[in-house]
N, C-alpha and C positions, 0 to 999 in steps of 0.2 A: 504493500500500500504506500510504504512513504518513497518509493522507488517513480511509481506511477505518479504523485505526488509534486516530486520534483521533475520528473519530465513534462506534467505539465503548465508548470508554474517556468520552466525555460521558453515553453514554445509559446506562451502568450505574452510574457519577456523580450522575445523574440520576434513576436508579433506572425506568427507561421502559419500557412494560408488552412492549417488543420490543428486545431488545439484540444485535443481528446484525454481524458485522464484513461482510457481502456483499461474501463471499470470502476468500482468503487473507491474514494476517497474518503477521506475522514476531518478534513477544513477546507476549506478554501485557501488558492493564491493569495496572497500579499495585495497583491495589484490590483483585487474585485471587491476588497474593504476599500479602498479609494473611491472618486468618481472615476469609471471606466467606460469609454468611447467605445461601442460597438458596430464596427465594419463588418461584424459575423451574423450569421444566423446562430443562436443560440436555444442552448437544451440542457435544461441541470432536471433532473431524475430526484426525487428524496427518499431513499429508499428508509431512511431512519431517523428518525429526529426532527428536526425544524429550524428554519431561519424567516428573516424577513430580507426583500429585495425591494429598491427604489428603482423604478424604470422608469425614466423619464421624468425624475420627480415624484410620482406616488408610489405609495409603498402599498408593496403586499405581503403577506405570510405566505408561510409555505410548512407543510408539515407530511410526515410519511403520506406516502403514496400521492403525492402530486407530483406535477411536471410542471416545470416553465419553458414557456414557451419567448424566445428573446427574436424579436427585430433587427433588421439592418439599419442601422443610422439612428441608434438610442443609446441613451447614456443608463448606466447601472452600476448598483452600489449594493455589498451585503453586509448585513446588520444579523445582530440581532442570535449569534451562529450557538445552538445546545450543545453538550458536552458530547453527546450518543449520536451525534450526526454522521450518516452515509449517505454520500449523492456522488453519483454520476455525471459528468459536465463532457458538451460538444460546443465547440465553436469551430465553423467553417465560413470558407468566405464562398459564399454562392459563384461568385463571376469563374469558376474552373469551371462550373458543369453549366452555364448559363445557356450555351448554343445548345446543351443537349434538353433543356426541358422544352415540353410542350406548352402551345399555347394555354390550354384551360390552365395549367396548373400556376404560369407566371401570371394569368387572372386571379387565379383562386391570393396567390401571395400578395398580388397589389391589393386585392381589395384588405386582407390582414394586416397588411400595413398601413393604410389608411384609416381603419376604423380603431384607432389608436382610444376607441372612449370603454372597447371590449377586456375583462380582466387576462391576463397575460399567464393567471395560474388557474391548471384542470386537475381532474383525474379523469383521463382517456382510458383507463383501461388494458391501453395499451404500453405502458410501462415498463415490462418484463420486454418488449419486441424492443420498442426505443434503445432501451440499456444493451442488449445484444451487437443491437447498429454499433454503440460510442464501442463495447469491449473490441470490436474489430477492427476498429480505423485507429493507428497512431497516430503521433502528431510530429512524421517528418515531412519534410516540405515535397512538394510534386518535380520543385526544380533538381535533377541529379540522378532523378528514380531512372530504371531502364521505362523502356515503353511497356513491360507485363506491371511493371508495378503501379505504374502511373497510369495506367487502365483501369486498373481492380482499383485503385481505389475512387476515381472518377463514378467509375460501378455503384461501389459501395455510398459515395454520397448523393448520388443520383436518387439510387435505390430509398436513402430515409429520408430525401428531399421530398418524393410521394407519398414516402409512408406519411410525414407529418403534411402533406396536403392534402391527403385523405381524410385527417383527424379536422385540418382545419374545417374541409369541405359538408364535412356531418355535423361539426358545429354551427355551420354560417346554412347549412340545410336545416334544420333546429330552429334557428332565429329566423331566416327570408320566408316567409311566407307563401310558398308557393310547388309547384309540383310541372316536374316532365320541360316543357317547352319553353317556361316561362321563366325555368334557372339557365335554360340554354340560352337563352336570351340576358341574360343579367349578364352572366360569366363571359358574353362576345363582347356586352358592351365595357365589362372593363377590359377586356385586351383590348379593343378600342382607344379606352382611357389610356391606358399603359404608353400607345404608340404615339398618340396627339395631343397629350392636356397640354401640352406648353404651347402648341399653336391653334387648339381648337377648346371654347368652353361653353357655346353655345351646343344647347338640345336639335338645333335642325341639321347640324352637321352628323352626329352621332345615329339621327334617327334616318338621315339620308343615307347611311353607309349602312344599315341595317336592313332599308328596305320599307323602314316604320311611319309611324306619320310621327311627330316629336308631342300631340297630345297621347296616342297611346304607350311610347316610351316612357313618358315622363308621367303617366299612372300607373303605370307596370313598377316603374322600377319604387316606385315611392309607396306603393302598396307592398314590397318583395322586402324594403330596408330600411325603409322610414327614411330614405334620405332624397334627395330630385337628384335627377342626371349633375346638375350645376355642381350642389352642394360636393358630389363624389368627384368631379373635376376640382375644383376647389382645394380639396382635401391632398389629391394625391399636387397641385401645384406648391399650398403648402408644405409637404411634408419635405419636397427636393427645394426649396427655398430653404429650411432650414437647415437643411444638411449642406448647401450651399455654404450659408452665414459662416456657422460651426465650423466646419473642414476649410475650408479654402480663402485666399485672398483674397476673391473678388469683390470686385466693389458690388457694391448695392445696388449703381447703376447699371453694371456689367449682369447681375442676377433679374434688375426688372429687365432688360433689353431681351436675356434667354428666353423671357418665361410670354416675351411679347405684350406688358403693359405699354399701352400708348405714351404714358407719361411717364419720370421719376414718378411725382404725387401721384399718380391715381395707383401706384403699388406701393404706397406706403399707404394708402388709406386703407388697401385691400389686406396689406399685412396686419395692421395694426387692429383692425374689425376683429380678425380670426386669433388674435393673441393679445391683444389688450396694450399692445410697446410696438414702437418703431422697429425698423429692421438693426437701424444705427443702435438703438438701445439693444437690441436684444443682442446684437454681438458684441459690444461693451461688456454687459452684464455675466456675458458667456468666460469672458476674460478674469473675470476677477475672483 
């Protein structure tokens, strides 16, 4: 255990495009009691005990037999860690296996990462599968493997990339309200989203590329999620605005010009609406 431990408290140190404890641990890295920037998709298992996690600022608990479920482009912090604690942890950076996913499932992920208001801790049931995936992936980098190694494991993250889109997919089937044609239709419009929210956020474009008229889009999907076409455009322009601010240089005007506001102002009015601060403040804020 303190073997597994330390290799993976180096490869997240090292920041390595696979950071797998392969298998149970008994605390946490060093570096996840901090604020931690998450570039991964993330997966901590509690097979014993309990802690709490800040994701993004709210915290949640965690205690045996849950799973958390971690975003790309969130911040995260553990508190809170019991004595009798065992969990299992995955961090992988999606963009190795990106060309190989399919479209429903990069829908099924945007929309999870957008609906950032849904708790981030389950019991899936499926736990014991989960835990199997992290025991088999280590955490040495893809750069240097031969071409069997860095297959099989592309494989392997492929393989619990679905698995947890599956989980997400009976979750968000659970909450949309709807059946057969009408998720088939949700899940086009967000690979949709996926491909154009930065140069497209009007309902007539989305319902023109579907075939729909944009009033029965925009009841469909607002009776499926509680949200309009707009709002889930919205959402997914926020969430790459602020992972913009956070990660990178650019300027502010350099992020309205991406995202195609007409003005500086009318995207600081737009930012500030959905978060209550400027764009200027909130990457100040992010600094200190």
């Amino acid at each position: 255990m303190n073997q597994r431990f330390k290799t993976l408290s180096l490869a997240l140190d090292s920041h390595n495009d696979v950071c797998s404890s392969q298998g149970a641990v008994d605390r946490f890295p060093q570096v996840l009691h901090d604020m931690f920037y998450m570039d991964y998709i993330g997966v901590i298992i509690c097979h014993c005990g309990s802690f709490s996690i800040s994701v993004d600022f709210h915290d949640y608990d965690v205690s045996e037999g849950n799973t958390v479920f971690i975003n790309e482009n969130t911040y995260i912090k553990i508190n809170n860690v019991s004595a009798d604690l065992r969990v299992s942890i995955l961090f992988y950076k999606v963009d190795i296996i990106r060309d190989l996913l399919g479209s429903t499932v990069q829908a099924i992920r945007l929309y999870n990462y957008i609906d950032n208001d849904r708790s981030c801790v389950w019991n899936t049931g499926s736990e014991k599968d989960i835990a199997h995936y992290v025991a088999l992936l280590n955490s040495n980098n893809l750069v240097g493997a031969n071409e069997f190694e860095a297959n099989e494991r592309k494989l392997l993250l492929l393989a619990i990339t679905y698995r947890l889109c599956a989980i997400y997919a009976n979750l968000i089937s659970s909450q949309i309200k709807g059946v057969g044609r009408k998720k088939e239709i949700f899940f086009e419009l967000m690979r949709l989203i996926s491909l154009h929210y930065k140069e497209h956020r009007d309902v007539a474009f989305y319902a023109d590329k579907m075939c729909l008229s944009p009033k029965y889009l925009s009841s469909l999907v607002k009776s499926l999620c509680g949200y309009t076409v707009q709002q889930l455009v919205f959402k997914a322009i926020l969430r790459h605005c602020i992972f913009l601010i956070h990660n990178t240089n650019k300027s502010i005007q350099e992020i309205s010009e991406m995202h195609h506001f007409p003005t500086l102002s009318s995207f600081g009015k737009f930012f500030k609406k959905q978060t209550g601060k400027s764009p200027r403040l909130f990457r100040e804020q992010k600094g200190n």
